[in-house]
N, C-alpha and C positions, 0 to 999 in steps of 0.2 A: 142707528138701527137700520136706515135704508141702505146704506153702505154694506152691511153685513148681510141685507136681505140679497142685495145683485148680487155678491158676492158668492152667497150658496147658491144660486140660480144659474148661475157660468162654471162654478163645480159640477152640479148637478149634470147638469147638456155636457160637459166634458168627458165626463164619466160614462153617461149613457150613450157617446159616438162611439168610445176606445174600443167595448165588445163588437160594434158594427163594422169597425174598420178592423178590427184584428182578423174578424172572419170573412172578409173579401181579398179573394185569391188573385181574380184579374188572367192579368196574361202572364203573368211571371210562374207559374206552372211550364211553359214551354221550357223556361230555358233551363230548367232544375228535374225535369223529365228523367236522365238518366242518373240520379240518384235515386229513383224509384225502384231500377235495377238489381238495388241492393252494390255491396261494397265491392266484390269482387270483378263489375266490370266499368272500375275504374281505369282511367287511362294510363301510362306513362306519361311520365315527364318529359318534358325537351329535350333533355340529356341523353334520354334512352332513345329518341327517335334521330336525334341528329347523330347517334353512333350506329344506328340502324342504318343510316345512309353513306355514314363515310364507310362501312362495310360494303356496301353494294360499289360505292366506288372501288376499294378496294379491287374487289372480284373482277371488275369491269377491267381494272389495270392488270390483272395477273392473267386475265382470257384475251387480253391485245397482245401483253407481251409471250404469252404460249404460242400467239397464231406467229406473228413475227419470228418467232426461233424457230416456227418448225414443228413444234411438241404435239400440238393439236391442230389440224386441219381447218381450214376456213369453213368448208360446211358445221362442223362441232362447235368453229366459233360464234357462226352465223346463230344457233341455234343454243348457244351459251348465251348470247347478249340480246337473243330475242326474251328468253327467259329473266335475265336482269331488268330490262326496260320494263316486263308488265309487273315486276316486286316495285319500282322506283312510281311508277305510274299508280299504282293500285294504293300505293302509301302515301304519297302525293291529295289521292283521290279523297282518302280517308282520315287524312290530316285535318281536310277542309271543316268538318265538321268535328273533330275530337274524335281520336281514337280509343275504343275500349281495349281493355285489357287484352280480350280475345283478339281482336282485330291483329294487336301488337306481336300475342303470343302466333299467332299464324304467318305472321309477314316473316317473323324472327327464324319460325321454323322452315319458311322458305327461303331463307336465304342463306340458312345453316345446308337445306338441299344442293342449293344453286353450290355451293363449295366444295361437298361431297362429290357433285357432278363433274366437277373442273378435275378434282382429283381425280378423280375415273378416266377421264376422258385423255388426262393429261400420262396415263400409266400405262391405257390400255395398249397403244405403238402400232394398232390398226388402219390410220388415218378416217375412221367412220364414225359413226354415229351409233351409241348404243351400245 
């Protein structure tokens, strides 16, 4: 009988910690923060950010080799690859902490710009800027 008395006494205390420890948050709110956001400003995956980069490499190799031929001007390139370095920088920056969706969708859209611009730059047969 005293066996079974401990016995519901450490039930008991077990049962009445669970609800106390279920509802202590602590510090781990910090790092779950941006699911609060709701689902859409999840981030990419690796995949998607390391093909964001070897694109910006890319770019970077087709605006050396334009300057090299000739196609576009060193001022155009100066100003081609200052524009790659703050997309490479700026992604860099925001990797550090996890990028959101948004962050990804604006890098993407700048570096689809950065291509556009090459293009332009590379057609227009002015040797300037613009």
């Amino acid at each position: 009988m005293r066996k079974f008395l401990v016995s519901v006494a450490i039930a008991t205390a077990t049962l009445a910690a669970v609800p106390a420890a279920a509802q202590y948050r602590g510090d781990d709110r910090q790092w779950n923060q941006r699911d609060d956001r709701g689902w859409y400003n999840q981030g990419p995956n690796r995949r998607a950010v390391r093909q964001l980069m070897v694109r910006i490499d890319q770019v970077e190799q087709r605006i050396n080799q334009s300057a090299r031929r000739g196609i576009i001007s060193s001022r155009e390139a100066l100003s081609l690859r200052r524009e790659a370095n703050q997309i490479r920088n700026r992604l860099q920056r925001a990797s550090r902490d996890g990028l959101t969706g948004r962050e990804f969708a604006q890098l993407n859209q700048r570096v689809n710009q950065l291509e556009q611009r090459l293009r332009h730059e590379r057609r227009d047969r002015d040797g300037r800027r613009g």
